[in-house]
LUMKOLFI-555496 format. One line per field, with one value per residue: residue in one letter; chain; residue number from 1; x, y, z of N, C-alpha, C in turn. Coordinates in Angstrom, 1 decimal. Layout:
% residues N
r A:...
c A:...
k NUM:...
n_x X:...
n_y Y:...
n_z Z:...
ca_x X:...
ca_y Y:...
ca_z Z:...
c_x X:...
c_y Y:...
c_z Z:...
END
This chain:
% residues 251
r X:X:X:X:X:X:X:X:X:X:X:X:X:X:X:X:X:X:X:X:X:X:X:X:X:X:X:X:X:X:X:X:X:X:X:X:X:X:X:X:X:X:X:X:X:X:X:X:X:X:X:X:X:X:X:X:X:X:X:X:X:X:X:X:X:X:X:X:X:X:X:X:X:X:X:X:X:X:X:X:X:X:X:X:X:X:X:X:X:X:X:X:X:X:X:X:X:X:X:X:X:X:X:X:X:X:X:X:X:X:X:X:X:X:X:X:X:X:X:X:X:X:X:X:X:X:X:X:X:X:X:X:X:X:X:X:X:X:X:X:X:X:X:X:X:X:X:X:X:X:X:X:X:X:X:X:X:X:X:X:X:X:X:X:X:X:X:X:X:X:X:X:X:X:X:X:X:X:X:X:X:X:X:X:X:X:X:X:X:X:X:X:X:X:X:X:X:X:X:X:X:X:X:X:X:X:X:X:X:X:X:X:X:X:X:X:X:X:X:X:X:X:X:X:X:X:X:X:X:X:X:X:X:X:X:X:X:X:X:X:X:X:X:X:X:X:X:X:X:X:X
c A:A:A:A:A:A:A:A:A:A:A:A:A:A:A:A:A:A:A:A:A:A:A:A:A:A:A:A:A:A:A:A:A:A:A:A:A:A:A:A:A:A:A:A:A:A:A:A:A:A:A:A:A:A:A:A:A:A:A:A:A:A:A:A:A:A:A:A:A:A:A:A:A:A:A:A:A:A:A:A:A:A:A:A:A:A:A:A:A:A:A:A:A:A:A:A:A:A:A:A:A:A:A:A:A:A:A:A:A:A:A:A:A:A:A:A:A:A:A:A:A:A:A:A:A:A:A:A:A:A:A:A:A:A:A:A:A:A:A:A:A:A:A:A:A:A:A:A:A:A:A:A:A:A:A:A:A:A:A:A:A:A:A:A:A:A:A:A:A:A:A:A:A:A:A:A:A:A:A:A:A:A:A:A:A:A:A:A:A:A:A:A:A:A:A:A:A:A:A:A:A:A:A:A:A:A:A:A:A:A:A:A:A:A:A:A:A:A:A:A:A:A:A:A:A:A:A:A:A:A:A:A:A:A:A:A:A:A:A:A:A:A:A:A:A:A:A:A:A:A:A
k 1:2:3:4:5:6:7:8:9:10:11:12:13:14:15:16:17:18:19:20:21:22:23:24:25:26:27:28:29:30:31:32:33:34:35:36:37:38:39:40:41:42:43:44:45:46:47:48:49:50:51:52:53:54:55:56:57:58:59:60:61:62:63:64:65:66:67:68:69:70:71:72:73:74:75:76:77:78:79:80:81:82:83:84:85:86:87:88:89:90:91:92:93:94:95:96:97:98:99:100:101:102:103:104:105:106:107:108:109:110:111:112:113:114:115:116:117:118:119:120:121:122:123:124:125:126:127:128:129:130:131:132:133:134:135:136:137:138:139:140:141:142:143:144:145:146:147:148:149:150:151:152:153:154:155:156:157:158:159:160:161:162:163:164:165:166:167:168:169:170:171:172:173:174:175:176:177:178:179:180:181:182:183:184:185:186:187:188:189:190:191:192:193:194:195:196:197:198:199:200:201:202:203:204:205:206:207:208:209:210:211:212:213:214:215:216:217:218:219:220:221:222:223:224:225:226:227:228:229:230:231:232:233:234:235:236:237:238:239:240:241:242:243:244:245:246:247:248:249:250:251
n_x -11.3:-8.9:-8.0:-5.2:-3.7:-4.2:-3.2:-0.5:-0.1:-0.2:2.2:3.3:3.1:0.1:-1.6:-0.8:-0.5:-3.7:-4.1:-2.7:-4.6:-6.6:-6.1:-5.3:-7.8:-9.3:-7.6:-8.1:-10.9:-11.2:-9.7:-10.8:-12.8:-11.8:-8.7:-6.4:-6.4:-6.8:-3.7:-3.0:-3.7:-2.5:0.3:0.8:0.3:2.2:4.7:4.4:4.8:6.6:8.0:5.9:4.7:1.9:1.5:3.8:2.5:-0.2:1.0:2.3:0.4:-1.6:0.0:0.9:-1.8:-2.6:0.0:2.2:4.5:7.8:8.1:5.8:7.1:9.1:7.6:6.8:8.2:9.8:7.5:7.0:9.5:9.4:7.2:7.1:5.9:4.6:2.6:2.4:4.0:3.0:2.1:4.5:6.1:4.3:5.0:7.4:7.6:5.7:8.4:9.8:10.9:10.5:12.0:12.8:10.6:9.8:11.3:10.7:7.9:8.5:10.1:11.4:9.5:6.8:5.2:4.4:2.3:-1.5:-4.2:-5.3:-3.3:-1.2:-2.4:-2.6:0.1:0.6:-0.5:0.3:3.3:2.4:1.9:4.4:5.3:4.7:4.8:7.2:7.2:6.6:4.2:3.2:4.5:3.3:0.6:1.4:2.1:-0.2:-1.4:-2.6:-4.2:-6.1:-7.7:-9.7:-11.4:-14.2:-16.0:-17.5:-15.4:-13.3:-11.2:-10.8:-12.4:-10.1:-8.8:-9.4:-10.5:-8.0:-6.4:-8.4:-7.4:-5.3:-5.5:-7.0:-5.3:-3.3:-4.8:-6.4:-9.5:-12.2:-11.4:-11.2:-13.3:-14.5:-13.4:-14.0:-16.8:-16.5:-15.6:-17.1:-19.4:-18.1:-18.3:-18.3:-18.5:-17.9:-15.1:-13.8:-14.1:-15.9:-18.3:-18.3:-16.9:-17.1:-19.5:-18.4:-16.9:-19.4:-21.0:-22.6:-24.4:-24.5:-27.0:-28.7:-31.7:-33.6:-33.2:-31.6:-29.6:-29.1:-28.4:-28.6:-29.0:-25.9:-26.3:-28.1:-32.3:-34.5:-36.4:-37.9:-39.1:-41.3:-44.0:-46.8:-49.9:-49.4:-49.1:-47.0:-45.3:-45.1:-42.2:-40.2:-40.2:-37.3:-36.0:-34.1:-30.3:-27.2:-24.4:-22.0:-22.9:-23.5:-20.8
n_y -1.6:-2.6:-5.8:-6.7:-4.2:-4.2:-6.8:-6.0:-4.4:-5.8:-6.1:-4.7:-3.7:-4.8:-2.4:-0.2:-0.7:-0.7:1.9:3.1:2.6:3.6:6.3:5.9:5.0:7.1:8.9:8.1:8.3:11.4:12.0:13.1:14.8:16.7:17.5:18.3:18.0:14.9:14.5:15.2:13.4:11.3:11.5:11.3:8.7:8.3:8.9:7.3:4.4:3.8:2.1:0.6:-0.3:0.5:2.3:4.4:4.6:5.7:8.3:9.5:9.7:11.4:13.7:14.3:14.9:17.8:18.8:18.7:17.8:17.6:15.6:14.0:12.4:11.2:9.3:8.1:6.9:5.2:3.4:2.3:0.7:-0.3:-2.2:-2.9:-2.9:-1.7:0.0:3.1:4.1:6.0:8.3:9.4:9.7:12.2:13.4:14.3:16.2:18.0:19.0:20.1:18.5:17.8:16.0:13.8:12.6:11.8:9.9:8.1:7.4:6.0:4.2:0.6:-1.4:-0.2:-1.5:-3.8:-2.6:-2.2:-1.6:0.8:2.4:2.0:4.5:6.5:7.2:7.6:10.4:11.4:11.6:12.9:15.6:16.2:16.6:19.0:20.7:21.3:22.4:21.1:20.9:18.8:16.3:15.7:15.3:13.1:11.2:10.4:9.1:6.2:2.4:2.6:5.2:4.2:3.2:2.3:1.7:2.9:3.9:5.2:5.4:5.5:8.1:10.1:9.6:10.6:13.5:14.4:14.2:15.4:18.0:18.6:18.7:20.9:23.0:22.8:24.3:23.0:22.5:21.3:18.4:18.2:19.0:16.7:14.9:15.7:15.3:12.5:11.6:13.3:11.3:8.9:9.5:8.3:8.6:11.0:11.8:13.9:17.8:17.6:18.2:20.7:22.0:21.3:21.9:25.4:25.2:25.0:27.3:27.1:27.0:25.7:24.3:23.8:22.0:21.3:17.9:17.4:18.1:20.6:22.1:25.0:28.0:30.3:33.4:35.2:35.0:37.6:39.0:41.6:40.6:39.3:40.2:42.0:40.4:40.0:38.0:36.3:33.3:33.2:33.6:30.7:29.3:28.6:28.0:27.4:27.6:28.3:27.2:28.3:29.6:27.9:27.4
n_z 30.4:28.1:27.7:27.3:28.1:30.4:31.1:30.8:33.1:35.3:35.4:37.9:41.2:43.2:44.3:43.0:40.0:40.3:40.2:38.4:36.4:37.2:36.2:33.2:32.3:32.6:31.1:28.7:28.3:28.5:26.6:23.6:24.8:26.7:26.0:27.4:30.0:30.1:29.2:31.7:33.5:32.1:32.0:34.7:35.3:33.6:35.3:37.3:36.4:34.0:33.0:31.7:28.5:27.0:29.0:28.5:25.4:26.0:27.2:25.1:22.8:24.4:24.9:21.7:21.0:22.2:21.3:21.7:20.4:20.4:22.6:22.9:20.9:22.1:23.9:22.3:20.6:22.8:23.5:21.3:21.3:23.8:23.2:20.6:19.0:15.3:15.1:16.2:14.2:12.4:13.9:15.4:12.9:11.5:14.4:13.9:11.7:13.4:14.4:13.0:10.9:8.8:6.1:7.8:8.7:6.3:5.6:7.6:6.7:4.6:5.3:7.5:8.6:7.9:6.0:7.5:8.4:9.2:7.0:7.2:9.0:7.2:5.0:6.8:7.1:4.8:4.0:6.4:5.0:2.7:3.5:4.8:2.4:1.1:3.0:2.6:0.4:-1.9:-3.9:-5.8:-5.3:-3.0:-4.1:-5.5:-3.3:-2.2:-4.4:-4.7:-5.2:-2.8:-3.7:-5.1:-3.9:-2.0:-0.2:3.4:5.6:7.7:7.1:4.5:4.4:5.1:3.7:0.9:1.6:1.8:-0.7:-2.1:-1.0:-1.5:-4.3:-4.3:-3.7:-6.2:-7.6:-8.7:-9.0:-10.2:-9.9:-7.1:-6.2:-6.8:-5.0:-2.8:-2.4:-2.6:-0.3:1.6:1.2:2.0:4.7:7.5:10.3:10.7:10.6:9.2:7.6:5.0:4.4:4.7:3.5:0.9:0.4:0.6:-2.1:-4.0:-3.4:-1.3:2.0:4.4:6.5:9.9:10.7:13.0:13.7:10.5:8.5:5.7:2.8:1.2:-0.8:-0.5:-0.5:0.8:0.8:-0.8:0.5:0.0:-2.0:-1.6:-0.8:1.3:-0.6:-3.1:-4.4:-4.2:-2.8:0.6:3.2:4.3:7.6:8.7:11.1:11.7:12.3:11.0:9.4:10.5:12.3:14.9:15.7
ca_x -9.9:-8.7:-7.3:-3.7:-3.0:-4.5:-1.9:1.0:0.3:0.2:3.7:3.2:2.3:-1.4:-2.4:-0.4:-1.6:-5.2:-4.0:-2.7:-5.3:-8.2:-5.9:-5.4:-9.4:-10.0:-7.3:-9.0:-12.2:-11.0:-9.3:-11.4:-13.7:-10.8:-7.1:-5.8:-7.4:-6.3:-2.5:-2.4:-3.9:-1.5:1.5:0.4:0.9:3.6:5.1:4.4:4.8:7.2:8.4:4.8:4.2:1.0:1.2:4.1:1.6:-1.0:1.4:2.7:-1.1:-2.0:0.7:0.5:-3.3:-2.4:0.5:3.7:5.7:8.9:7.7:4.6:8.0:9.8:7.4:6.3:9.2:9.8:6.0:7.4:10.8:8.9:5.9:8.1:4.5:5.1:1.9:3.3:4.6:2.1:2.0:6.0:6.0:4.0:5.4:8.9:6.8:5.8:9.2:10.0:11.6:9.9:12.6:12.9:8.8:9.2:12.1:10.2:7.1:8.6:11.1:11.1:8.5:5.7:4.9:3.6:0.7:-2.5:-4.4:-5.7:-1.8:-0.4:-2.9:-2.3:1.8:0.8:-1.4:1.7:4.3:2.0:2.2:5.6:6.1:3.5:6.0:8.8:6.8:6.5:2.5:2.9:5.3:2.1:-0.5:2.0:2.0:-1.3:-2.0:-2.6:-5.3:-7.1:-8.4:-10.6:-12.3:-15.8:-16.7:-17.7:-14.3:-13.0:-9.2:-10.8:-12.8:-9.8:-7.6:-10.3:-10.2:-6.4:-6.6:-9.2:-6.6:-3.8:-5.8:-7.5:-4.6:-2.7:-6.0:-7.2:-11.2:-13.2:-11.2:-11.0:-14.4:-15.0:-12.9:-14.3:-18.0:-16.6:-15.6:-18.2:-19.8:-17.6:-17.5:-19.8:-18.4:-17.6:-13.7:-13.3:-15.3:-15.9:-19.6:-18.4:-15.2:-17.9:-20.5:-17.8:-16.9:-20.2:-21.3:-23.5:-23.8:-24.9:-27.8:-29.6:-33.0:-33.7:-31.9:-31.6:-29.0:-29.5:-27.4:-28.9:-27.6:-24.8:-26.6:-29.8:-33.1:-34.5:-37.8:-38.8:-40.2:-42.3:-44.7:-48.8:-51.2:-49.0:-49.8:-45.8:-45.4:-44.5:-41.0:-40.6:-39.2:-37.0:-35.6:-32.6:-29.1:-26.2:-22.7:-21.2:-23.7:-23.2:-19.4
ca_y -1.5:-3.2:-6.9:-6.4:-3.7:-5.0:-7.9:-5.4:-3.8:-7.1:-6.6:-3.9:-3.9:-4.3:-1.1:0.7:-0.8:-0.3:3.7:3.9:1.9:4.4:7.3:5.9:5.2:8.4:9.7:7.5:9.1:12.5:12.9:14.0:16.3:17.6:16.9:18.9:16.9:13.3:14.6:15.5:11.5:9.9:12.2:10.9:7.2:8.0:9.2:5.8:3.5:4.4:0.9:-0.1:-0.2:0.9:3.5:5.2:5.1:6.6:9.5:9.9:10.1:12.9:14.8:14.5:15.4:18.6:19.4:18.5:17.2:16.5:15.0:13.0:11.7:10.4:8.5:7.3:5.6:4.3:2.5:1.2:-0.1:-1.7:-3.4:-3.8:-2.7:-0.5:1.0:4.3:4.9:7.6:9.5:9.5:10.6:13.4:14.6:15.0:17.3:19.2:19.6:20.9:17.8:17.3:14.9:12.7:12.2:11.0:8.5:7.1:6.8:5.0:3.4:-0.6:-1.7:0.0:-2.9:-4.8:-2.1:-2.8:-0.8:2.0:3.1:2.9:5.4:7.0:7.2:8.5:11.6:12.3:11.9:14.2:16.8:16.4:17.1:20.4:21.5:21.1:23.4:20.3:19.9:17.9:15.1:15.5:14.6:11.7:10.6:9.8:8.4:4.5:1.7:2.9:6.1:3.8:2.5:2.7:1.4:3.8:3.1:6.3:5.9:6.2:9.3:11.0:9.9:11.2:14.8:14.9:13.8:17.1:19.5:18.9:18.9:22.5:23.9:23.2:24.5:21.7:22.7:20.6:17.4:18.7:18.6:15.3:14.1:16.6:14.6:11.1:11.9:13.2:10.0:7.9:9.5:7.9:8.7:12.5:12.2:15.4:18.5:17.2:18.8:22.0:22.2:20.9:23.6:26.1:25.3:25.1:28.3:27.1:26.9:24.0:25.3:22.8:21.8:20.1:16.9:17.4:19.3:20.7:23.3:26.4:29.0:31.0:34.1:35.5:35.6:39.0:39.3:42.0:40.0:38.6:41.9:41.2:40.9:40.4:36.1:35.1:32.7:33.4:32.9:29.5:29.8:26.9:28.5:26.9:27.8:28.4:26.1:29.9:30.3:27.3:27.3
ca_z 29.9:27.0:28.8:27.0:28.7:32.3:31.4:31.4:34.5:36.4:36.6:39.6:42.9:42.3:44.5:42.4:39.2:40.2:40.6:37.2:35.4:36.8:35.5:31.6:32.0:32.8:30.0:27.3:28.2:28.3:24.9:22.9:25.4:27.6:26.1:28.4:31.2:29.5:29.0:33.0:33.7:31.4:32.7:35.8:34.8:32.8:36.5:38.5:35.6:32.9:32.0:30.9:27.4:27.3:29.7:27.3:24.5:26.7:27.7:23.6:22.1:24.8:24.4:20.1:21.0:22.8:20.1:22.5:19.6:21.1:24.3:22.3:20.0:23.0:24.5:21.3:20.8:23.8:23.3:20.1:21.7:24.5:22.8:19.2:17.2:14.3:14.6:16.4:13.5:11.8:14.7:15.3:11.5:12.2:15.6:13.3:10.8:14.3:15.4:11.8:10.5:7.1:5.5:8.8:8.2:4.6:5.9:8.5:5.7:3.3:6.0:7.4:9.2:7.3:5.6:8.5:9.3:9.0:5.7:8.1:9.3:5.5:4.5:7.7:6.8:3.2:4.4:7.0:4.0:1.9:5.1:4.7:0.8:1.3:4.5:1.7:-0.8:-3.2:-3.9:-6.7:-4.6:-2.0:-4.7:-5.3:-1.8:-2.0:-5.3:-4.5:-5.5:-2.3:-4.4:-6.0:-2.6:-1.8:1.3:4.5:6.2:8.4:6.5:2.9:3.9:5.5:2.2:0.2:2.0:2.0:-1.8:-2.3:-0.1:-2.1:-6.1:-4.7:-3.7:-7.4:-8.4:-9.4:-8.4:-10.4:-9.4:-5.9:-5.7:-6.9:-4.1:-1.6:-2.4:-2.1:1.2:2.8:1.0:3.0:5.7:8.1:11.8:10.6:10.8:8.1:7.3:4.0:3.6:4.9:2.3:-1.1:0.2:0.3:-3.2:-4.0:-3.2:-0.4:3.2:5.5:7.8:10.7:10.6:13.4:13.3:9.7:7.7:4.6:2.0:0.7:-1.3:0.3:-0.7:1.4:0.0:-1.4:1.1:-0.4:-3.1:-0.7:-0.2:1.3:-1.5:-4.7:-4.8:-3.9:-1.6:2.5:3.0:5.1:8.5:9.6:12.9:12.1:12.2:10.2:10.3:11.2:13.9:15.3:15.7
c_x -9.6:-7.4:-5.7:-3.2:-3.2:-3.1:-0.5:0.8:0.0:1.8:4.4:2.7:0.8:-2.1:-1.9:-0.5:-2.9:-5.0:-3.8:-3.7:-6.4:-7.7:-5.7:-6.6:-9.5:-9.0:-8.0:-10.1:-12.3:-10.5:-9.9:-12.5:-12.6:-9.5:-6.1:-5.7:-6.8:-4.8:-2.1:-2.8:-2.9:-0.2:1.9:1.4:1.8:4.8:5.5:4.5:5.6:8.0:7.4:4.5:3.0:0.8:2.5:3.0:0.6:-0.2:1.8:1.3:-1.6:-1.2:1.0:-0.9:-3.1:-1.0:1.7:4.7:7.0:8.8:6.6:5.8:8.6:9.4:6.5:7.1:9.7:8.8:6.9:8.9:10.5:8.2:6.6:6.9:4.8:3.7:1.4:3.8:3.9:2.5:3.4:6.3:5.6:4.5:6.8:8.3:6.7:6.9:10.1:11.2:11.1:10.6:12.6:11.3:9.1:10.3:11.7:8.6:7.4:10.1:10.4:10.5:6.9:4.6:3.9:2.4:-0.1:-2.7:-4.4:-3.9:-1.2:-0.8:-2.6:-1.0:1.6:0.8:0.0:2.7:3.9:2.2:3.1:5.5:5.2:4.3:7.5:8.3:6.8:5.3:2.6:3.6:4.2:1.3:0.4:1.8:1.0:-2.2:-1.4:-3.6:-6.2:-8.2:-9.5:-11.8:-13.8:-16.6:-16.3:-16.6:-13.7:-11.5:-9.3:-11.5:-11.6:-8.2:-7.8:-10.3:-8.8:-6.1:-7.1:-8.2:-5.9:-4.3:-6.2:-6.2:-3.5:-3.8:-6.7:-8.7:-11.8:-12.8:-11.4:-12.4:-15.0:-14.3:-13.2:-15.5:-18.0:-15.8:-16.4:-19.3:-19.6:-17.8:-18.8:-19.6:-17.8:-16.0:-12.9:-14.4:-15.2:-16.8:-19.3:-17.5:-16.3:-18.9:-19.7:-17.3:-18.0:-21.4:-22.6:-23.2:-24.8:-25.8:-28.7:-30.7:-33.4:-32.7:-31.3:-30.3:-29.0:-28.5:-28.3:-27.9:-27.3:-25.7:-28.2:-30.2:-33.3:-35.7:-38.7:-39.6:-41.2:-43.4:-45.9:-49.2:-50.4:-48.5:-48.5:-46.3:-44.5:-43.4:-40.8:-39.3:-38.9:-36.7:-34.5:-31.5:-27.9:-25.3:-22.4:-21.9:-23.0:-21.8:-18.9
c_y -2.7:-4.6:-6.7:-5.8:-3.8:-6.1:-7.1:-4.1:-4.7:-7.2:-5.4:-4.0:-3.6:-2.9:-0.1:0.6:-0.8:1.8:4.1:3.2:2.9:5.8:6.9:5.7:7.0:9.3:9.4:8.2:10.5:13.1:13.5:15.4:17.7:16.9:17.4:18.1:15.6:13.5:14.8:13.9:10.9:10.4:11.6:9.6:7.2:7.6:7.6:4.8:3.2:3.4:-0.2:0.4:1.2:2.3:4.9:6.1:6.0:8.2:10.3:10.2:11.3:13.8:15.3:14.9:16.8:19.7:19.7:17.9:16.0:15.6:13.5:11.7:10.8:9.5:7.3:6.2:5.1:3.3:1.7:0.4:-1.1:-2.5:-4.2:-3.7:-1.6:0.5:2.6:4.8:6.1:8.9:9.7:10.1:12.1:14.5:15.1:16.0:18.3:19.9:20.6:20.0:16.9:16.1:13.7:12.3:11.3:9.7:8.1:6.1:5.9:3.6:1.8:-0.5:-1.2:-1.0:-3.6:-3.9:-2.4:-1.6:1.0:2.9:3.2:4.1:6.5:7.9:7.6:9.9:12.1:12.5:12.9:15.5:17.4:17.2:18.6:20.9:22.0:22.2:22.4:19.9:19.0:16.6:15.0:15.3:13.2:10.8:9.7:8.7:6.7:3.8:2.3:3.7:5.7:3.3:3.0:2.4:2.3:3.4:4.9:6.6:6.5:7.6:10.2:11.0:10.8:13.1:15.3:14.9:15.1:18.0:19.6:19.5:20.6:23.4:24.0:23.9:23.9:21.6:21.5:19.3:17.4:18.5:17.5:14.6:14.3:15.5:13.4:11.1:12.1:11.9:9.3:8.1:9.5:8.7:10.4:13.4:13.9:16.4:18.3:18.2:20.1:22.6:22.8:21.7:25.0:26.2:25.1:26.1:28.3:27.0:26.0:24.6:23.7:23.0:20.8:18.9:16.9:18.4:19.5:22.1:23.8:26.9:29.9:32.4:34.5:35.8:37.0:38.9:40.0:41.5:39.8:39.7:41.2:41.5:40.8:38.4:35.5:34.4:33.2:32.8:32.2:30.3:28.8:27.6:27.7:27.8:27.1:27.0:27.3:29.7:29.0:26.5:28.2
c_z 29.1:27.8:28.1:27.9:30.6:31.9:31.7:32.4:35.5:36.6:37.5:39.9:42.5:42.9:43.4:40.1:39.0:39.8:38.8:35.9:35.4:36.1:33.8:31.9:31.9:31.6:28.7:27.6:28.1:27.2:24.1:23.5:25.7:26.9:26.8:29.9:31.1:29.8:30.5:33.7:33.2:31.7:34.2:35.9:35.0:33.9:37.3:37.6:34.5:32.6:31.2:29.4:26.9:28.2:28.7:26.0:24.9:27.3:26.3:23.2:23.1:24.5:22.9:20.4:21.0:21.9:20.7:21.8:20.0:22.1:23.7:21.1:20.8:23.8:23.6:21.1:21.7:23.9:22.4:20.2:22.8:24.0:21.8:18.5:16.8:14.1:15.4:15.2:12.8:12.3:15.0:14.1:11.6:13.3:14.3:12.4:12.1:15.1:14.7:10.7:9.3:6.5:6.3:8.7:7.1:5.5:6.9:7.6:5.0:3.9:6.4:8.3:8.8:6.6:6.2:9.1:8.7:7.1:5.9:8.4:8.2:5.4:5.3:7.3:5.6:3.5:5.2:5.9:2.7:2.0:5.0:3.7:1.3:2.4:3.5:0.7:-2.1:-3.3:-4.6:-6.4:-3.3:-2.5:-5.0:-4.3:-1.6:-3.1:-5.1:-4.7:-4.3:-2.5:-5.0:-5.0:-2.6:-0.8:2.2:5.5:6.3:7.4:5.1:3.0:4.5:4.2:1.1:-0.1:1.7:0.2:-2.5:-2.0:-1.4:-3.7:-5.5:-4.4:-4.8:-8.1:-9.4:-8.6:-8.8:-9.7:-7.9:-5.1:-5.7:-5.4:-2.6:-1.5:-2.0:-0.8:1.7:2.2:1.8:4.5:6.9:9.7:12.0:11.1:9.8:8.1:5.8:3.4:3.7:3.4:0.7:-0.7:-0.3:-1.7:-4.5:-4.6:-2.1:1.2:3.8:6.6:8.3:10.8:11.4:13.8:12.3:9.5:6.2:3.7:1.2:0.3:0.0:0.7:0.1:0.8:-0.3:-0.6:1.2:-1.2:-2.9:0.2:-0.1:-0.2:-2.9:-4.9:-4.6:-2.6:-0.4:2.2:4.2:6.4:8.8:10.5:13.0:12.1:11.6:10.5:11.3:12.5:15.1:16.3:16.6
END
């Protein structure tokens, strides 16, 4: 456990800060397999502990995981009134988009304290203020959103390939293809730890599909061979058998 937040549960009874230390372990480890699972640990916490910091945030990120809006908003901001860090704010942006509060999104994006986040939570607060304008029916105030010197980025960094992707959404859906795909490519470029389906999107527009080989994956045409071509006795070659599987299949 990350020593910060062991520091702010030294201020309860330590049996009962041991109790809620193994349930945020066990929510942190659960989020992404089970968030179902995580959101009843950090609920937990939330329960026996609800003037810790820390245990707020842990009860707001499962419930934003799980897609509890209002509930994931209220204990977001209460994180961010106890600790006093601005970097809740994305995901507080967002929950107001899930609660159907598009304009309250953009004024928390472009509101004070943004400033002081890191590079990762700007871009973060763009992509939700994009969200927004595209909730509002304004695509072209959502390709806005996003156009910033980071578009020019180049290094394997999780925030440029999920600006990259969001950057693609918005150009294909004015039908803007060709660009769309350029931005679709330098994403899955970037995108080292597989935060987007990048390769799935630029196969799709493509006209291919993503099949496993192994460890390997590889893009073929969309389209299945013709196997009759491939008759005994007339000198084509055997058609190769990988024994792999589709994306489709796989899913």
């Amino acid at each position: 456990m990350d020593p910060e937040i062991r520091g702010e549960l030294r201020t309860l009874p330590k049996s009962l800060a041991e109790l809620v230390a193994k349930h945020l372990v066990a929510a942190g480890d659960l989020l992404d397999q089970d968030p179902e699972r995580a959101y009843q640990h950090a609920l937990y916490a939330r329960r026996r502990a609800s003037r810790v910091g820390a245990v707020r945030e842990a009860a707001g990120v499962a419930a934003y995981t799980v897609g509890r809006w209002q509930e994931a908003l209220s204990e977001l901001r209460a994180a961010r009134r106890i600790t006093g860090q601005d970097t809740y704010l994305p995901m507080i942006a967002d929950c107001e988009r899930g609660v159907g509060r598009p304009e309250r999104a953009l004024e928390i994006a472009h509101g004070p304290g943004t400033d002081r986040l890191d590079m990762a939570d700007q871009i973060e607060l763009r992509i939700v203020a994009s969200g927004a304008r595209r909730d509002m029916g304004d695509l072209q105030g959502a390709l806005v959103e996003l156009q910033c010197p980071q578009l020019k980025e180049r290094r394997a960094r999780p925030w440029v390939a999920r600006l990259f992707y969001a950057y693609a959404d918005v150009l294909l859906e004015l039908g803007r293809k060709e660009e769309a795909r350029e931005y679709f490519s330098r994403a899955s470029a970037v995108d080292r730890e597989g935060v987007t389906d990048a390769d799935e999107r630029l196969a799709v527009l493509e006209g291919l599909e993503i099949v496993d080989v192994g460890d390997d994956v590889v893009w073929s045409d969309a389209e299945e061979p013709d196997f009759d071509d491939f008759s005994e006795g007339d000198g084509g070659a055997a058609a190769p058998e990988t024994g792999g599987r589709s994306a489709e299949e796989d899913r």
